[in-house]
DRENMARVEX-277000 format. One record per atom (N, C-alpha, C, O): x, y, z; residue in three letters; atom name. Coordinates in steps of 0.2 Angstrom, whole numbers, plus 5000, padded with zeros to 4 digits. Example, Ala and Ser with C-alpha at 12.3 -4.5 7.8 and 13.67 -1.06 7.14 Angstrom:
2
@x=5066&y=4972&z=5039&drenvex=ALA&pami=N
@x=5062&y=4978&z=5039&drenvex=ALA&pami=CA
@x=5066&y=4984&z=5039&drenvex=ALA&pami=C
@x=5071&y=4983&z=5042&drenvex=ALA&pami=O
@x=5064&y=4989&z=5035&drenvex=SER&pami=N
@x=5068&y=4995&z=5036&drenvex=SER&pami=CA
@x=5064&y=5000&z=5039&drenvex=SER&pami=C
@x=5067&y=5006&z=5040&drenvex=SER&pami=O
// end
This chain:
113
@x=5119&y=5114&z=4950&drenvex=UNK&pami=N
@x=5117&y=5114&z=4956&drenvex=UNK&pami=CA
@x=5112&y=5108&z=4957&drenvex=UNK&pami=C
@x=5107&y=5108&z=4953&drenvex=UNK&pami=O
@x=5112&y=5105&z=4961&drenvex=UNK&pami=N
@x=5107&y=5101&z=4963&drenvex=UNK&pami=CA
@x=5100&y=5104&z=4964&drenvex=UNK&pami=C
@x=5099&y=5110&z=4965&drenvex=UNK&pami=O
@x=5096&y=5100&z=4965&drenvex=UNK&pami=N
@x=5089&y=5100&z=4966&drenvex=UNK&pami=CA
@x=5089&y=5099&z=4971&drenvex=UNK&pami=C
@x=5093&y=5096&z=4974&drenvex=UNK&pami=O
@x=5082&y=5100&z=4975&drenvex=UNK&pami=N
@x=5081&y=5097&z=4981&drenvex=UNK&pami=CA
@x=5078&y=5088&z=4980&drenvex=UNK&pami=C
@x=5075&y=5086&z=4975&drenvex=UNK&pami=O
@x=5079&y=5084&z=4985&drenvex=UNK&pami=N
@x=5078&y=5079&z=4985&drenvex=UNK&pami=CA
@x=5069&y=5079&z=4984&drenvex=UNK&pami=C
@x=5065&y=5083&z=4987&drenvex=UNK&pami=O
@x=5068&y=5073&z=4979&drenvex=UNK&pami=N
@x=5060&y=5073&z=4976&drenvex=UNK&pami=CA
@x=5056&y=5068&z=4983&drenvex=UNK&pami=C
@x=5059&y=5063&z=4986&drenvex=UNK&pami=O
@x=5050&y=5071&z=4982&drenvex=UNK&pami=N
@x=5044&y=5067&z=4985&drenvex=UNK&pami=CA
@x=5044&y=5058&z=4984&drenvex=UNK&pami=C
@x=5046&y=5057&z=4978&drenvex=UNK&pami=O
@x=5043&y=5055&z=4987&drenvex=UNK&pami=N
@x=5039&y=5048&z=4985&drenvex=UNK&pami=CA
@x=5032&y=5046&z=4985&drenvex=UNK&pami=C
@x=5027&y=5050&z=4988&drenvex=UNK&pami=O
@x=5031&y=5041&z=4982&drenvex=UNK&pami=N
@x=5026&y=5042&z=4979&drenvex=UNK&pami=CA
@x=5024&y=5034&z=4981&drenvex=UNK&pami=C
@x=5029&y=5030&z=4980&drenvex=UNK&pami=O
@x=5016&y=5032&z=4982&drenvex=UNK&pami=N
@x=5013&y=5025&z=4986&drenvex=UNK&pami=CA
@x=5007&y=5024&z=4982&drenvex=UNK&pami=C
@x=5002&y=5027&z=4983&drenvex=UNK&pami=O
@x=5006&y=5020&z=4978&drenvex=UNK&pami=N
@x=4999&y=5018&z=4976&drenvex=UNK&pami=CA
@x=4997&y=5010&z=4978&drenvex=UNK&pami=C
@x=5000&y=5008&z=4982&drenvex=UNK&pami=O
@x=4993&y=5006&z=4977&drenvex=UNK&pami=N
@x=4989&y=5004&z=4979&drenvex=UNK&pami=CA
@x=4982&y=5000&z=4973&drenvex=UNK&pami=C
@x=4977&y=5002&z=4972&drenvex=UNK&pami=O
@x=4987&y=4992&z=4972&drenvex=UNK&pami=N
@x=4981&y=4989&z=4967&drenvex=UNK&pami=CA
@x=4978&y=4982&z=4969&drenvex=UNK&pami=C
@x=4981&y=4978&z=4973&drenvex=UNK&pami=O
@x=4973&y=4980&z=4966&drenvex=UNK&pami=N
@x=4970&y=4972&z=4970&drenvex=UNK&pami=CA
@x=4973&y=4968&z=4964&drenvex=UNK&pami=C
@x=4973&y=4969&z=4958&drenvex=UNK&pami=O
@x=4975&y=4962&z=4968&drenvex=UNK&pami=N
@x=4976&y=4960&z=4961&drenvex=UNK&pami=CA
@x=4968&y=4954&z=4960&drenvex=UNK&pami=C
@x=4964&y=4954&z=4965&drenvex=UNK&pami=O
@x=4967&y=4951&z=4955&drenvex=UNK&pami=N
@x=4960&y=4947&z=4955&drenvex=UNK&pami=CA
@x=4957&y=4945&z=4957&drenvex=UNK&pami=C
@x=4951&y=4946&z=4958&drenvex=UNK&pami=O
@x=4963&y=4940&z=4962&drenvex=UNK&pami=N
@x=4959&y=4935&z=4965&drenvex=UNK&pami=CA
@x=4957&y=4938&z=4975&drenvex=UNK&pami=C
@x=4954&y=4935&z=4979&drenvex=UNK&pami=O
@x=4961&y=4945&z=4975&drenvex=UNK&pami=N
@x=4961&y=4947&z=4981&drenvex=UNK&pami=CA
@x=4954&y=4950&z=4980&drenvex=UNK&pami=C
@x=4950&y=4947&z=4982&drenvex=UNK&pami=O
@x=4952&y=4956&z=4976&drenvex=UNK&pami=N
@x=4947&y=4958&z=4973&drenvex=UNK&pami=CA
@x=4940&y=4953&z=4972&drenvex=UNK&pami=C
@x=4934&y=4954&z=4973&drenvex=UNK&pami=O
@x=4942&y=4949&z=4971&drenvex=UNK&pami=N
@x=4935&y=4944&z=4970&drenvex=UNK&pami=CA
@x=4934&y=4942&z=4978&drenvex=UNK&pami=C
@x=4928&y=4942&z=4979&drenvex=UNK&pami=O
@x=4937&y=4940&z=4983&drenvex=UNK&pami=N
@x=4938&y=4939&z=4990&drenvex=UNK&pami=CA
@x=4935&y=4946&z=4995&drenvex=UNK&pami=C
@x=4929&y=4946&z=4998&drenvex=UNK&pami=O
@x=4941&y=4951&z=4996&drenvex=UNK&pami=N
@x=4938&y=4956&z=4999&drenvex=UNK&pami=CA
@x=4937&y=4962&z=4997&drenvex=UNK&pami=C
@x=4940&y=4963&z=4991&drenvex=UNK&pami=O
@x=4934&y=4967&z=5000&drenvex=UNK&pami=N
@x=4934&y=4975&z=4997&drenvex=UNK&pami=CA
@x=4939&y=4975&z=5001&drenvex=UNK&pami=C
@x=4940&y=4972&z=5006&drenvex=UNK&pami=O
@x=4942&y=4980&z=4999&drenvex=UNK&pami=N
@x=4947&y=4986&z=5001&drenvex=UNK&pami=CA
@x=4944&y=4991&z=5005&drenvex=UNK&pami=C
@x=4940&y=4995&z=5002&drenvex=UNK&pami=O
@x=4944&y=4991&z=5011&drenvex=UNK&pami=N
@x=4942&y=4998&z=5016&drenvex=UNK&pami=CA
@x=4945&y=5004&z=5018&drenvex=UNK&pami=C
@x=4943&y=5009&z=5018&drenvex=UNK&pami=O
@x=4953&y=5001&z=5018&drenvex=UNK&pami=N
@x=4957&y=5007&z=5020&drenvex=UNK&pami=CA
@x=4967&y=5004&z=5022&drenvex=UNK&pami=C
@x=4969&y=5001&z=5027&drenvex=UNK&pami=O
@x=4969&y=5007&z=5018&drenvex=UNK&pami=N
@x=4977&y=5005&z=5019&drenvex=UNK&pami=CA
@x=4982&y=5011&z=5022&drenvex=UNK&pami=C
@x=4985&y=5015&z=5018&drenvex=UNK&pami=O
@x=4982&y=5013&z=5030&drenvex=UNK&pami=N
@x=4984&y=5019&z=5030&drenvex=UNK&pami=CA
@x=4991&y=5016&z=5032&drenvex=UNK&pami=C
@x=4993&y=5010&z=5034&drenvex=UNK&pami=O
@x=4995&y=5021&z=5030&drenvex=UNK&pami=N
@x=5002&y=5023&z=5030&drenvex=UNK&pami=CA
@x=5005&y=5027&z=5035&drenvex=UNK&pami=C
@x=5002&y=5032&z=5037&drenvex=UNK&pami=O
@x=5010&y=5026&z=5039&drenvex=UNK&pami=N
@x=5014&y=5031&z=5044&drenvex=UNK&pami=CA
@x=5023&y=5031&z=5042&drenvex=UNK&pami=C
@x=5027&y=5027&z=5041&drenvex=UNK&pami=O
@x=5023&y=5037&z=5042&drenvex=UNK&pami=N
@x=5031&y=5037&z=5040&drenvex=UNK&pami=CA
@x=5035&y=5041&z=5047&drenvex=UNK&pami=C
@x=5041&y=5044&z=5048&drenvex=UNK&pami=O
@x=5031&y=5041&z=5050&drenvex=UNK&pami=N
@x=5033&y=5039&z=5057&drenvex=UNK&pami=CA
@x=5031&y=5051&z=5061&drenvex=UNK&pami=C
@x=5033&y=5054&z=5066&drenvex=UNK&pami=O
@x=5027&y=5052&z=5058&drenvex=UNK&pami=N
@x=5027&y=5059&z=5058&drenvex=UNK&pami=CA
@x=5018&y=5061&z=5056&drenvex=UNK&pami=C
@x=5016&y=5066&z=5058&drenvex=UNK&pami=O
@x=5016&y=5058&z=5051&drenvex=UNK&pami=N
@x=5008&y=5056&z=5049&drenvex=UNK&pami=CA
@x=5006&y=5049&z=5045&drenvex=UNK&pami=C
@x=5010&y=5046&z=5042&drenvex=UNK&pami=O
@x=4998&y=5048&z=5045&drenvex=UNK&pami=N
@x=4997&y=5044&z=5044&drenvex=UNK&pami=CA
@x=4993&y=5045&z=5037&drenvex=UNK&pami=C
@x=4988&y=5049&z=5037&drenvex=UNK&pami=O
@x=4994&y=5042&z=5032&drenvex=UNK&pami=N
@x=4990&y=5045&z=5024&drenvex=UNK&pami=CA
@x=4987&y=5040&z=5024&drenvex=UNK&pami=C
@x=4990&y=5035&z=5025&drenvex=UNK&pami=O
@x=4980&y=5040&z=5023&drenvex=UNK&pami=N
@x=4975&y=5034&z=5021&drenvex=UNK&pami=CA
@x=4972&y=5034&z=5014&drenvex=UNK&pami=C
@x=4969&y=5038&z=5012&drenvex=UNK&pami=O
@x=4975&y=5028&z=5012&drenvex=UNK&pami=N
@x=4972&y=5026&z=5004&drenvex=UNK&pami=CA
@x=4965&y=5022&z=5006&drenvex=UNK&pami=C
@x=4965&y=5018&z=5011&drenvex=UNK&pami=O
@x=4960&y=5023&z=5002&drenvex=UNK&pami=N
@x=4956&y=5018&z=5002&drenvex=UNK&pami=CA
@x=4952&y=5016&z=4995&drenvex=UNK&pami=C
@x=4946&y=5014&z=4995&drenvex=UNK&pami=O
@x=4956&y=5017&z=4989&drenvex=UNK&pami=N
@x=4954&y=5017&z=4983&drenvex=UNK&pami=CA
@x=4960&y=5017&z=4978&drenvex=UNK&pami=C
@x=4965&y=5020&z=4979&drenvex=UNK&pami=O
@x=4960&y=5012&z=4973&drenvex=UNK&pami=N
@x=4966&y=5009&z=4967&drenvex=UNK&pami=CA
@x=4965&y=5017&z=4963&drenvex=UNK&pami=C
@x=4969&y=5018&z=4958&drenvex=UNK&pami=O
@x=4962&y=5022&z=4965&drenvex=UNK&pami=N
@x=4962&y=5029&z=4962&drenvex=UNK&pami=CA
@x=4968&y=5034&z=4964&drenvex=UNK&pami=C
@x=4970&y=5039&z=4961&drenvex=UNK&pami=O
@x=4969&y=5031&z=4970&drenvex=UNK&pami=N
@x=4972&y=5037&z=4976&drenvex=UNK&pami=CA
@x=4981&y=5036&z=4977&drenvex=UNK&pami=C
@x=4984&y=5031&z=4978&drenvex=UNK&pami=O
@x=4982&y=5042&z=4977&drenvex=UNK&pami=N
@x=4992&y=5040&z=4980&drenvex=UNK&pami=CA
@x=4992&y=5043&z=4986&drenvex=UNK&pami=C
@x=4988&y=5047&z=4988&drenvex=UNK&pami=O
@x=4998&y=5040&z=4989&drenvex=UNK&pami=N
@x=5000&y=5045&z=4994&drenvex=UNK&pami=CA
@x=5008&y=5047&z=4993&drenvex=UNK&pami=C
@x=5012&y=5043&z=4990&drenvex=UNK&pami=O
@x=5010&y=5053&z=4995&drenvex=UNK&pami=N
@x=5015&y=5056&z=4994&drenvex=UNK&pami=CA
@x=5019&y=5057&z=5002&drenvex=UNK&pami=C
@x=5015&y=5058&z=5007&drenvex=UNK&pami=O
@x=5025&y=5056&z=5002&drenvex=UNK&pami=N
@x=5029&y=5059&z=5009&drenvex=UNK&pami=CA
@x=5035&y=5060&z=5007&drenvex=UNK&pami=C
@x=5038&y=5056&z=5003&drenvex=UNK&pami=O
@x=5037&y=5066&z=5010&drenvex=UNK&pami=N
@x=5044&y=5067&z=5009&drenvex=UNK&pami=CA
@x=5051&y=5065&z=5009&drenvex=UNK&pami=C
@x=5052&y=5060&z=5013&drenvex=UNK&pami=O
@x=5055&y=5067&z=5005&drenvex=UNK&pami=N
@x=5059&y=5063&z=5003&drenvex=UNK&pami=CA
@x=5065&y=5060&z=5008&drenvex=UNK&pami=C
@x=5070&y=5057&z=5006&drenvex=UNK&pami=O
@x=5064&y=5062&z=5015&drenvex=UNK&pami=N
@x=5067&y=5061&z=5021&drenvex=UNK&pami=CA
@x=5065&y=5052&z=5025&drenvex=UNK&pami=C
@x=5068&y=5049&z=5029&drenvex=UNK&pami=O
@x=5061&y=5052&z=5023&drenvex=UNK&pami=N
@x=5056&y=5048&z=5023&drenvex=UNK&pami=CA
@x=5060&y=5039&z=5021&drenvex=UNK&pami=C
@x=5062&y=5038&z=5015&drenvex=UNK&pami=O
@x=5059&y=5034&z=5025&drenvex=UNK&pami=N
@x=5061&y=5030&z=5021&drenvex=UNK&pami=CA
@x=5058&y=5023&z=5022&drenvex=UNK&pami=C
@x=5061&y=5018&z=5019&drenvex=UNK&pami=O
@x=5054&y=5022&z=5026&drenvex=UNK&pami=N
@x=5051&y=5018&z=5029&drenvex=UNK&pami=CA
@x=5043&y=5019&z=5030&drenvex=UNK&pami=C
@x=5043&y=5025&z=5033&drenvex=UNK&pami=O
@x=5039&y=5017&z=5030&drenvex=UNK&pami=N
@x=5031&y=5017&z=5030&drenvex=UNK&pami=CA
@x=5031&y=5012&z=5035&drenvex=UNK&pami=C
@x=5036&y=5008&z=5034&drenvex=UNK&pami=O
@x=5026&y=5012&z=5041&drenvex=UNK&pami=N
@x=5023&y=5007&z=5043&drenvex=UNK&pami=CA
@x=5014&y=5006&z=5040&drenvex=UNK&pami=C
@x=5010&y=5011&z=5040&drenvex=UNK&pami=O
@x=5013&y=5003&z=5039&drenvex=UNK&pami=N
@x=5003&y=5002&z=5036&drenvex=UNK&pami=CA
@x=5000&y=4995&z=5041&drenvex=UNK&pami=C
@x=5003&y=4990&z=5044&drenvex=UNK&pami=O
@x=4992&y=4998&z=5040&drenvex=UNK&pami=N
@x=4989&y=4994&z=5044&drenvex=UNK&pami=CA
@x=4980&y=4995&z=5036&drenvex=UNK&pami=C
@x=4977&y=4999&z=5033&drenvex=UNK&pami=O
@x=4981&y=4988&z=5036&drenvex=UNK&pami=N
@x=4975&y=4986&z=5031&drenvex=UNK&pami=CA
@x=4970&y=4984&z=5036&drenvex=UNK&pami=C
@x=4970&y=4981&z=5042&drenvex=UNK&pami=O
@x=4965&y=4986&z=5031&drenvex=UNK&pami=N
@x=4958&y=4986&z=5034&drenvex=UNK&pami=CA
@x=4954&y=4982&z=5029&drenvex=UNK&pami=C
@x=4955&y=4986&z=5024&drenvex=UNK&pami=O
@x=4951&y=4978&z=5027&drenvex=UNK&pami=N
@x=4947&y=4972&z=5021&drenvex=UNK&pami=CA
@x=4944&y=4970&z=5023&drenvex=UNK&pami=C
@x=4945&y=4967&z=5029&drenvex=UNK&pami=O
@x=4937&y=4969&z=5021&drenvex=UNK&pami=N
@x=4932&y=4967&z=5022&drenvex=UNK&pami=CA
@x=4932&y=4960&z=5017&drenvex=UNK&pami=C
@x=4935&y=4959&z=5012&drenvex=UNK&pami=O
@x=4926&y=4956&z=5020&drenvex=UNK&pami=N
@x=4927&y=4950&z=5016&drenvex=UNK&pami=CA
@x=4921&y=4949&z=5013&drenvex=UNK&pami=C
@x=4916&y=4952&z=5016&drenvex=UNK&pami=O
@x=4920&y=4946&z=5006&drenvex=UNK&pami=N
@x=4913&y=4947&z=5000&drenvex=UNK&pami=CA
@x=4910&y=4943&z=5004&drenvex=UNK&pami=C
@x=4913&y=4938&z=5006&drenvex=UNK&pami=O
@x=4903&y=4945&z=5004&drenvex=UNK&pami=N
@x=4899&y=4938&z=5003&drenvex=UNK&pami=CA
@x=4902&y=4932&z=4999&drenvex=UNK&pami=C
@x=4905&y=4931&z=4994&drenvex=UNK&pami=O
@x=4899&y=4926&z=5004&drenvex=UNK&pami=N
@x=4901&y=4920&z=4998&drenvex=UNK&pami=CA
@x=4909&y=4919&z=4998&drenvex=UNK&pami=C
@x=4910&y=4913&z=4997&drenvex=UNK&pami=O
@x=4913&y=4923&z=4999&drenvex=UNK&pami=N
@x=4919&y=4920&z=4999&drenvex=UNK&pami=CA
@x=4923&y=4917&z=5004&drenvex=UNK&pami=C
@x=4929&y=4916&z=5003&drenvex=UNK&pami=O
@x=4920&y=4915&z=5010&drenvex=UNK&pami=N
@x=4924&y=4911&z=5013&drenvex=UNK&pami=CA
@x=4929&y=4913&z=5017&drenvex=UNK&pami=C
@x=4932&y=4908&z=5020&drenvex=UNK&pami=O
@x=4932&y=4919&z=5017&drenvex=UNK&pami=N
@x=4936&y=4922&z=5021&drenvex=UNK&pami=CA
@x=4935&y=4925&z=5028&drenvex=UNK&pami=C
@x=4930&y=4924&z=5032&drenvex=UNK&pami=O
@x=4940&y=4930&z=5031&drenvex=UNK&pami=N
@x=4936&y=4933&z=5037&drenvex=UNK&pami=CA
@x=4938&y=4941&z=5036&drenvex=UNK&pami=C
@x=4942&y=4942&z=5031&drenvex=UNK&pami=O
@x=4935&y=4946&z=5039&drenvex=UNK&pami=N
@x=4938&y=4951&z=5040&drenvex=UNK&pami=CA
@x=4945&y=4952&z=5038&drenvex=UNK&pami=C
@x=4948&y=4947&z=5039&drenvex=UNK&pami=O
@x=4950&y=4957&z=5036&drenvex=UNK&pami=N
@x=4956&y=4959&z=5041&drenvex=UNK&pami=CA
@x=4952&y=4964&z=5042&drenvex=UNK&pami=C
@x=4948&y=4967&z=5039&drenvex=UNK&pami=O
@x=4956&y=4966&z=5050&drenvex=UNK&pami=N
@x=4954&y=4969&z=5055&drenvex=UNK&pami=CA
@x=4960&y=4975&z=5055&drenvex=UNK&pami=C
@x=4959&y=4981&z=5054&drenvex=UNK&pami=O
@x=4966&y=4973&z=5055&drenvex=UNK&pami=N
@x=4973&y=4976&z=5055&drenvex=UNK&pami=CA
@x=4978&y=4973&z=5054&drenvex=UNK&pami=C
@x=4982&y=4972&z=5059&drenvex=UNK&pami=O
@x=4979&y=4970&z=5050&drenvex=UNK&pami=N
@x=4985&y=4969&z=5046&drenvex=UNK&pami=CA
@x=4991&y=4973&z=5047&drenvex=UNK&pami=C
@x=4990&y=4979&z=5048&drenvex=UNK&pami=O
@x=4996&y=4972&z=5048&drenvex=UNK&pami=N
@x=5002&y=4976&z=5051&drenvex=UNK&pami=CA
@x=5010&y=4976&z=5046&drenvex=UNK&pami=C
@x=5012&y=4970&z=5045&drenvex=UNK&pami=O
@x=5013&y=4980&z=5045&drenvex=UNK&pami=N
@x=5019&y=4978&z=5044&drenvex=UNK&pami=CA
@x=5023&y=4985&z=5040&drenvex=UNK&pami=C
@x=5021&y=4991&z=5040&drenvex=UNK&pami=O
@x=5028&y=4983&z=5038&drenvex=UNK&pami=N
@x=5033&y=4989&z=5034&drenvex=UNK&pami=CA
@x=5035&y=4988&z=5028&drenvex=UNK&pami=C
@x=5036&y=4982&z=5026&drenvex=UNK&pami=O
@x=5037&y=4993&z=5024&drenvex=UNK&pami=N
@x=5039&y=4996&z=5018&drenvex=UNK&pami=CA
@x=5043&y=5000&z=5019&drenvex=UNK&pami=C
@x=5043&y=5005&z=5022&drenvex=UNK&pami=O
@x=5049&y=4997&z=5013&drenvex=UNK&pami=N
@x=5053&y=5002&z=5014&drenvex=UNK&pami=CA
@x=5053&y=5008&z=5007&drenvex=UNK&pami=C
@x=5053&y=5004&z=5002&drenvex=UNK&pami=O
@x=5053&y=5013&z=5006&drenvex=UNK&pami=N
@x=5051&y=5020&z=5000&drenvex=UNK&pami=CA
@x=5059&y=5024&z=4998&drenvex=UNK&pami=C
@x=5063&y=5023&z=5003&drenvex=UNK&pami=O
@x=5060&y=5026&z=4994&drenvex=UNK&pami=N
@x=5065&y=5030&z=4992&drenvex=UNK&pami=CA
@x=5063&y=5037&z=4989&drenvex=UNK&pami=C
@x=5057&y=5038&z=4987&drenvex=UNK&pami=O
@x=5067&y=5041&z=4989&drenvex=UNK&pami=N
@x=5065&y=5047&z=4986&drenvex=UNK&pami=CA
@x=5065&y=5047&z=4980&drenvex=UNK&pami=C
@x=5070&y=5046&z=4977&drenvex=UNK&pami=O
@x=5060&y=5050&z=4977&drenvex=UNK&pami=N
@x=5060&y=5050&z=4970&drenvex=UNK&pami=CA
@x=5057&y=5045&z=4965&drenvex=UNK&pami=C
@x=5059&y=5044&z=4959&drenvex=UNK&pami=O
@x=5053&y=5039&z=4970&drenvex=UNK&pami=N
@x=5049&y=5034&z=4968&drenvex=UNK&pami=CA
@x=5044&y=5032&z=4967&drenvex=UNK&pami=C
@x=5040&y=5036&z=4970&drenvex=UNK&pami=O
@x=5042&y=5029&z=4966&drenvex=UNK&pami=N
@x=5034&y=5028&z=4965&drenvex=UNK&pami=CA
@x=5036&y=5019&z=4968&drenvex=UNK&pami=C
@x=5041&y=5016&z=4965&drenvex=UNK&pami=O
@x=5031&y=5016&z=4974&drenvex=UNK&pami=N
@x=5031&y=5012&z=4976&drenvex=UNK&pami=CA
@x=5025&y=5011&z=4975&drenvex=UNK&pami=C
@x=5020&y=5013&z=4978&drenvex=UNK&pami=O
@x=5024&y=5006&z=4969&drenvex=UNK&pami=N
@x=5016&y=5001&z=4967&drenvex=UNK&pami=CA
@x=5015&y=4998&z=4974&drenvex=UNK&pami=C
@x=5020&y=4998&z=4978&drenvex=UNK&pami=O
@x=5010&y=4995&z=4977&drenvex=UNK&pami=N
@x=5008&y=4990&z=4982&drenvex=UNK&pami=CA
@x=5002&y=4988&z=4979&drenvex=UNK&pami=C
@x=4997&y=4991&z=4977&drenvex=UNK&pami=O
@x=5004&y=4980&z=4977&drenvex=UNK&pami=N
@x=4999&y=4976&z=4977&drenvex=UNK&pami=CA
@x=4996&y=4972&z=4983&drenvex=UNK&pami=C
@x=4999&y=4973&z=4988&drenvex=UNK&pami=O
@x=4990&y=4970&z=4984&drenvex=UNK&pami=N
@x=4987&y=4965&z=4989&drenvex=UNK&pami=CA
@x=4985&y=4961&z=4986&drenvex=UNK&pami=C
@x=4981&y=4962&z=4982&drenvex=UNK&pami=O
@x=4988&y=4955&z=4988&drenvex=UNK&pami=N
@x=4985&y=4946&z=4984&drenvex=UNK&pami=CA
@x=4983&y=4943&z=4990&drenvex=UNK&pami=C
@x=4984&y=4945&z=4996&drenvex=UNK&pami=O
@x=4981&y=4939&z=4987&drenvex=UNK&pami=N
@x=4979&y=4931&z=4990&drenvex=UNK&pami=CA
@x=4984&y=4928&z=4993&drenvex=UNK&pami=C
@x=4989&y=4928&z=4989&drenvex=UNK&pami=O
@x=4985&y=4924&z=4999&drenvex=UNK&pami=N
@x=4990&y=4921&z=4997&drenvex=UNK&pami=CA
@x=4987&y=4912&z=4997&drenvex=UNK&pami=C
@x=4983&y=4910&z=5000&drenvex=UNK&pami=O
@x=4991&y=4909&z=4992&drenvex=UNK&pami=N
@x=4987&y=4901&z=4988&drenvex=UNK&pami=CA
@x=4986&y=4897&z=4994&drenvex=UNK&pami=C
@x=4981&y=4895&z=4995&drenvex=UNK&pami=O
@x=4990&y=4896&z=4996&drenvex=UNK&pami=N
@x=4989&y=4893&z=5001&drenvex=UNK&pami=CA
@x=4984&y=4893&z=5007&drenvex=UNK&pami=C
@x=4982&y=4888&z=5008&drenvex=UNK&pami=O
@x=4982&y=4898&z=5010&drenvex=UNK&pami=N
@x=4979&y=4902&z=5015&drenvex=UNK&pami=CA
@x=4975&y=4906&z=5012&drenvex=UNK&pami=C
@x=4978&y=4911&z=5011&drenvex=UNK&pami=O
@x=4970&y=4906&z=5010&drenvex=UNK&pami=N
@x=4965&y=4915&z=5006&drenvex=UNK&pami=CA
@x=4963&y=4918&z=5010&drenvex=UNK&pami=C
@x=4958&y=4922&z=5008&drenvex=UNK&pami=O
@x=4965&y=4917&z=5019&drenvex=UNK&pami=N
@x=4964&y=4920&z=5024&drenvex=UNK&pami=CA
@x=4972&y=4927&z=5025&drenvex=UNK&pami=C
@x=4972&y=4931&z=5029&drenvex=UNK&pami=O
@x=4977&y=4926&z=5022&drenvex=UNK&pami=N
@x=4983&y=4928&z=5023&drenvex=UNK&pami=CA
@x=4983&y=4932&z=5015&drenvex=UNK&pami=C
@x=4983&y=4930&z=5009&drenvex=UNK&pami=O
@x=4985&y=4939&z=5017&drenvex=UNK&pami=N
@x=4986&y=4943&z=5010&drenvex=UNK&pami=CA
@x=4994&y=4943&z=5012&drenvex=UNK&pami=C
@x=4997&y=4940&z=5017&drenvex=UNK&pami=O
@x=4996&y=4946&z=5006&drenvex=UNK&pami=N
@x=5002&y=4946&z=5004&drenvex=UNK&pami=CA
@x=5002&y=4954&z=5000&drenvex=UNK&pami=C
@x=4998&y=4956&z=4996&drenvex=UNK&pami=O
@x=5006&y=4957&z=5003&drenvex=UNK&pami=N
@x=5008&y=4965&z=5003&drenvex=UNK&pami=CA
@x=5016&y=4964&z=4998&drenvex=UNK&pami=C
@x=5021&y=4962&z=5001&drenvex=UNK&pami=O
@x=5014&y=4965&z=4991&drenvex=UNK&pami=N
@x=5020&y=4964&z=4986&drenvex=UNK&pami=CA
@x=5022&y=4969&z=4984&drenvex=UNK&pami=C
@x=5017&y=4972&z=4981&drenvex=UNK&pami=O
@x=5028&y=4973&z=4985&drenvex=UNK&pami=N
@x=5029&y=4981&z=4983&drenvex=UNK&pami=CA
@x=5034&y=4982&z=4974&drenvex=UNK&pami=C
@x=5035&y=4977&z=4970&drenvex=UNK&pami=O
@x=5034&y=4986&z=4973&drenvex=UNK&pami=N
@x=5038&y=4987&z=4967&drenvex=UNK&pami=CA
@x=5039&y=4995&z=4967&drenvex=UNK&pami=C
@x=5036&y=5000&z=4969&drenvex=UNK&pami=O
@x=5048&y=4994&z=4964&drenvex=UNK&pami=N
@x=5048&y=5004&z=4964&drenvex=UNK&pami=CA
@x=5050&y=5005&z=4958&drenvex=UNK&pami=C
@x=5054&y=5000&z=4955&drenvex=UNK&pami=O
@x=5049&y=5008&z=4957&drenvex=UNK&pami=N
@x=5048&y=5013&z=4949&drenvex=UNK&pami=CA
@x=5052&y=5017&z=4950&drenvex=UNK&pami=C
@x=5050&y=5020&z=4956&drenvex=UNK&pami=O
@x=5059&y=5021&z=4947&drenvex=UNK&pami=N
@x=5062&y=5028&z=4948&drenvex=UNK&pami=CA
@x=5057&y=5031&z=4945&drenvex=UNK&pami=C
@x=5054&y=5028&z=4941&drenvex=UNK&pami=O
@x=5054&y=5039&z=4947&drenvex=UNK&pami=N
@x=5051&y=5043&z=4943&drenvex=UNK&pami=CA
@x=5054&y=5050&z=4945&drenvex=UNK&pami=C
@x=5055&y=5049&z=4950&drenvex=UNK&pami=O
@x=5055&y=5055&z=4943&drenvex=UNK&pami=N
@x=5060&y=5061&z=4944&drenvex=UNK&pami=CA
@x=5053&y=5065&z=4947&drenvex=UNK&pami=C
@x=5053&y=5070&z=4950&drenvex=UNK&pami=O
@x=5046&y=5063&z=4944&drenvex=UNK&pami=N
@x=5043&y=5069&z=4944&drenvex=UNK&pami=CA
@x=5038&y=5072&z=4951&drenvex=UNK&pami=C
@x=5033&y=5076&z=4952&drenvex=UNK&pami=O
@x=5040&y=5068&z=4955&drenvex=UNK&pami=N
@x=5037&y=5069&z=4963&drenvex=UNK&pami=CA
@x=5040&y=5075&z=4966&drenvex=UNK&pami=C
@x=5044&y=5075&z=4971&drenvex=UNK&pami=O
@x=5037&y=5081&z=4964&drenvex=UNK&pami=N
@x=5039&y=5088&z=4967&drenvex=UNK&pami=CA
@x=5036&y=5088&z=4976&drenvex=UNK&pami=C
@x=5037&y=5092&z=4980&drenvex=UNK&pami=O
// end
């Protein structure tokens, strides 16, 4: 017998150079029915496995000294599967260190009840 289709799973890391630039304020997610707000490299979000698409809106504040501005809302989509663990990185982009870049990666993991 089959199982029921597994939860997905979203986390959320800075990479160096984004981290030395802004704080992280808040990365909320909507999978078109609720919105889960990460605001910490500690925290996951979890949405069901019917689920296939996230919209998010970043919120970053910029250090002292670094030369940046705010983001205010950042906007865009991801796509999740069930039974995944979707890493989100936030970088710098080289070019621009005013433009993050939202770099995703998926992990099968079976264990998302």
């Amino acid at each position: 017998a089959l199982g029921k289709p597994k939860n997905s799973k979203v986390t959320v890391s800075l990479s160096s150079d984004f981290a030395e630039k802004y704080e992280l304020k808040s990365l909320t997610l909507n999978d078109g029915t609720r919105n889960i707000t990460i605001s910490s490299v500690s925290e996951a979000a979890y949405f069901p496995a019917a689920a296939t698409q996230l919209t998010y809106t970043l919120v970053a504040y910029a250090k002292a000294g670094s030369h940046v501005q705010d983001i205010t809302s950042a906007t865009g989509t991801i796509a999740i599967s069930a039974g995944t663990h979707t890493p989100i990185t936030l970088k710098i982009n080289p070019i621009d260190p005013n433009l993050v870049i939202i770099e995703t990666g998926t992990e099968y993991d079976g264990v998302f009840q």
